[in-house]
C-alpha positions in Angstrom: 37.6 89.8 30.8 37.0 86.5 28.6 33.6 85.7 28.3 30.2 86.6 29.4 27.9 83.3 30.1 27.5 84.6 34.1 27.0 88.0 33.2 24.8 90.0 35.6 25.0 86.8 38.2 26.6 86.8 41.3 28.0 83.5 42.6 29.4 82.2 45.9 31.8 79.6 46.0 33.1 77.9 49.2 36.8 76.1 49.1 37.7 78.9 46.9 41.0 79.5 47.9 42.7 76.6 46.1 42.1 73.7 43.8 38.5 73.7 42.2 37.2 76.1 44.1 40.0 78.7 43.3 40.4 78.0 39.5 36.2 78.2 39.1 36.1 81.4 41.3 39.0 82.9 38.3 36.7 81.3 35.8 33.5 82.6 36.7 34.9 86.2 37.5 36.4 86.0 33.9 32.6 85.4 32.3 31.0 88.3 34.0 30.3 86.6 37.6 30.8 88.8 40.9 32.3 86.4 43.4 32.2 85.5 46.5 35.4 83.7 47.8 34.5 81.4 50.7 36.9 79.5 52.4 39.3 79.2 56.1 42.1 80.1 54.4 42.6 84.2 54.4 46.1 84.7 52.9 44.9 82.5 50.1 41.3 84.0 49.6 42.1 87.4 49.9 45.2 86.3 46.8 42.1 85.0 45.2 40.3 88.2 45.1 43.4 90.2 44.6 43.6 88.5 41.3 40.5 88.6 40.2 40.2 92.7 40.5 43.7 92.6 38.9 42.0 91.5 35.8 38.9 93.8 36.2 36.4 91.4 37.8 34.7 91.7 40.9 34.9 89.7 43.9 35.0 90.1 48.3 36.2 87.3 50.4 34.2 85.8 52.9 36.4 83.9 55.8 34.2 81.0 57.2 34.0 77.3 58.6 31.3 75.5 56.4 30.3 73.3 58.8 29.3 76.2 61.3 25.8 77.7 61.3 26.4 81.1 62.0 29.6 81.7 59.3 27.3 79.5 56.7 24.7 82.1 57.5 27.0 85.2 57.5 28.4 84.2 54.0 25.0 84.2 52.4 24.2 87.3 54.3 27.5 88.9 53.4 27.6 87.8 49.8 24.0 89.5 49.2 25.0 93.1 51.1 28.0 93.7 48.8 26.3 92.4 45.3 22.6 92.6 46.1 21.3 89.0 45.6 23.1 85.4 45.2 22.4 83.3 41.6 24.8 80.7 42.2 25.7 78.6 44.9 28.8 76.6 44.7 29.0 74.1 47.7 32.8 73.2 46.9 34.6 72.9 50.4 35.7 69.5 51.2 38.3 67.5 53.3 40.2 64.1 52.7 42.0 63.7 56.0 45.0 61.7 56.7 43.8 58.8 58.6 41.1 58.0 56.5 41.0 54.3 55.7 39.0 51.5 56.2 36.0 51.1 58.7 38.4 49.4 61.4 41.1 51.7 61.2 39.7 55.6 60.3 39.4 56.8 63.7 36.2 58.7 64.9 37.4 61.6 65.0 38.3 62.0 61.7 35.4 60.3 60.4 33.2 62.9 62.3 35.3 66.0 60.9 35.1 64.7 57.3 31.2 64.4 57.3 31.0 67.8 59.7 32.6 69.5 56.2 32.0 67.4 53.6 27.9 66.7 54.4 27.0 69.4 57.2 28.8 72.1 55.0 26.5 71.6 52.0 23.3 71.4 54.5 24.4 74.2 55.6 25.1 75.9 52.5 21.8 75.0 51.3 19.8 75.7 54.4 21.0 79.7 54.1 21.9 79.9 50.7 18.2 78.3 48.8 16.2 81.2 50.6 18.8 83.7 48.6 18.4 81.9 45.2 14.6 82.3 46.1 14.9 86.2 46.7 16.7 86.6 43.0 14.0 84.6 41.4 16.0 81.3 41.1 19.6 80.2 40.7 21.7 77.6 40.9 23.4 74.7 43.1 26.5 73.3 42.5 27.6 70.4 44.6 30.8 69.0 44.9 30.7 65.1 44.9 32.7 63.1 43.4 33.1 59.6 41.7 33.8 57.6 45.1 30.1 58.1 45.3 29.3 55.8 42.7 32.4 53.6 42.8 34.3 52.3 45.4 37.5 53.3 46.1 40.8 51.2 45.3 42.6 53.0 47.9 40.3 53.2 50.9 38.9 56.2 52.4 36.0 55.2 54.1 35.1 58.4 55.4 35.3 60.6 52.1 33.7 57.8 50.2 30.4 58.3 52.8 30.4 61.6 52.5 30.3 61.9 49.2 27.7 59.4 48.6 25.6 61.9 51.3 26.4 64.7 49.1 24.6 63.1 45.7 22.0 62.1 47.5 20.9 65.4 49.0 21.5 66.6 45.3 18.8 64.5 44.4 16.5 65.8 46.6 16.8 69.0 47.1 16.4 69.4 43.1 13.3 67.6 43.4 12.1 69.7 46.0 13.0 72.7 44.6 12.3 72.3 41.1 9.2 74.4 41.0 10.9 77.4 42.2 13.3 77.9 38.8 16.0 76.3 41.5 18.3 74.6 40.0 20.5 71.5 42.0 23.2 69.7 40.7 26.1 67.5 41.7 29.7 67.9 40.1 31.5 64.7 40.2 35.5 64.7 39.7 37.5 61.9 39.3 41.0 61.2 40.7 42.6 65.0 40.5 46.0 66.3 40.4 45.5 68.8 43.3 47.2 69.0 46.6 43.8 67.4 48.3 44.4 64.3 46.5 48.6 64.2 46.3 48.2 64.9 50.0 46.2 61.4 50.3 47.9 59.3 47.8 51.3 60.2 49.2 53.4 57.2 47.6 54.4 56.3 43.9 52.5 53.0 44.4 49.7 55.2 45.3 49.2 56.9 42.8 49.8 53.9 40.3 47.0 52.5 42.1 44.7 55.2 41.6 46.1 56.1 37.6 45.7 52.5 36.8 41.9 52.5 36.4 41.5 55.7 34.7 40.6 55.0 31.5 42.5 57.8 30.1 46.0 57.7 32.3 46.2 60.7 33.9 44.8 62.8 36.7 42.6 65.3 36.2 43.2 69.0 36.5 41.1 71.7 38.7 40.7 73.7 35.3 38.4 71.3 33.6 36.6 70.3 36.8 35.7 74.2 36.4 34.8 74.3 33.4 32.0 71.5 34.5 31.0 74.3 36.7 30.8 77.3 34.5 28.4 74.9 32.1 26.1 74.0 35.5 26.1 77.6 36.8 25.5 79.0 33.2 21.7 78.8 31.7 23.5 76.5 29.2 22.2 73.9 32.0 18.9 75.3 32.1 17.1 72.3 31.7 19.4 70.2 34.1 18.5 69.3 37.6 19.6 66.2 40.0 21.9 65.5 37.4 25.8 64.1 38.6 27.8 65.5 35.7 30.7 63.1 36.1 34.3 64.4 34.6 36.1 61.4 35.3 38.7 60.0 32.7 36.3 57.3 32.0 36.7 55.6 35.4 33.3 54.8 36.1 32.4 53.7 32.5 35.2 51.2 32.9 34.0 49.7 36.2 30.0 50.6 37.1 27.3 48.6 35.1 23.5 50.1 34.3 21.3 48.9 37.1 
């Protein structure tokens, strides 16, 4: 194993069985974390986990649907019987649907489904997984926005964009209320990423150009770094952060969004 900044913490981590989710459940395993890989995908998960105890970590998958109650509930619950308390929470899972455009054209449908998983899934992370970080003492949240909540998208993805804005401003709020508890809530804010979520979306050459165009340093980013974000916001490197958007962006929104 690499490092030890989580050492002795145990951390769940929804979405986990690809793109950030996956490469910070590897990354957090390697410093010491036990893991809880959350997401819908088994095959994946379990691959996950399977390579995680192939390097001498420690890690169980959790199958669930973020956006229902009773799995949100029954990954908290599940997470604390096999390593005996929760320290981080990593509300990761998200959706960028096909379909997702403009307000005139994003059906309802998929507007609905996108803030059901995107908004509903970190409520509901939150709602079950706060009264664990309370019964260890403290911990922290990680939420995964992104920088479509502070800038307006080129491409349009009305949906997504909403969501996202909902996520960093629950952030906000649930640090504030939970500051006095030695609960720690943060948002994680990615810029445009080379991962299948966002290839999936910008499907075109033209596209992408679109989207690479604005980033101040020309390229996409990769899942690694936005896990290493994590790591430093579920570490006690952070220990004095809260309601903070740690943006790892390329630059894009210090190119485009001007102090208020």
């Amino acid at each position: 194993m690499a490092g030890q900044r989580l050492k002795d913490k145990v951390a769940l981590i929804t979405g986990a069985a690809s793109g950030i989710g996956k490469e910070s459940a590897l990354l957090f395993a390697s410093e010491g974390a036990r893991v809880a890989v959350v997401d819908l995908n088994e095959a994946a998960g379990h691959e996950v986990v399977g390579t995680i105890r192939a390097r001498g970590g420690e890690a169980i998958f959790v199958p669930a649907d973020v956006a229902n109650p009773e799995d949100a509930e029954r990954m908290v619950t599940e997470t604390e019987a096999a390593f005996g308390k929760l320290d981080v929470l990593f509300n990761n899972a998200g959706v960028m649907l096909s379909g997702d455009g403009d307000a005139v054209g994003t059906p309802l449908d998929v507007f609905e489904k996108t803030l059901a998983i995107n908004v509903r899934g970190v409520f509901l992370g939150c709602k079950y997984g706060i009264p664990a970080l309370r019964r260890a003492g403290g911990g922290s949240v990680i939420n995964t926005a992104s920088f479509v909540a502070t800038l307006g998208a080129a491409t349009p993805q009305i949906a997504y964009t909403a969501s996202k804005g909902a996520v960093l401003s629950m952030t906000r709020e649930l640090a504030v209320i939970h500051a006095r508890e030695n609960i720690r809530v943060n948002a994680l804010s990615p810029g445009p990423l080379r991962t299948e979520l966002l290839m999936k979306f910008l499907d075109t050459e033209e596209k992408r150009q679109r989207r690479l165009v604005h980033i101040p340093m020309g390229r996409f980013g990769e899942a690694k770094e936005m896990a290493r974000a994590a790591l430093f916001l579920a570490s006690d490197e952070s220990s004095y952060m809260t309601g903070a958007e740690l943006r790892v962006d390329g630059g894009i929104t210090a190119a485009y969004v001007t102090p208020e």
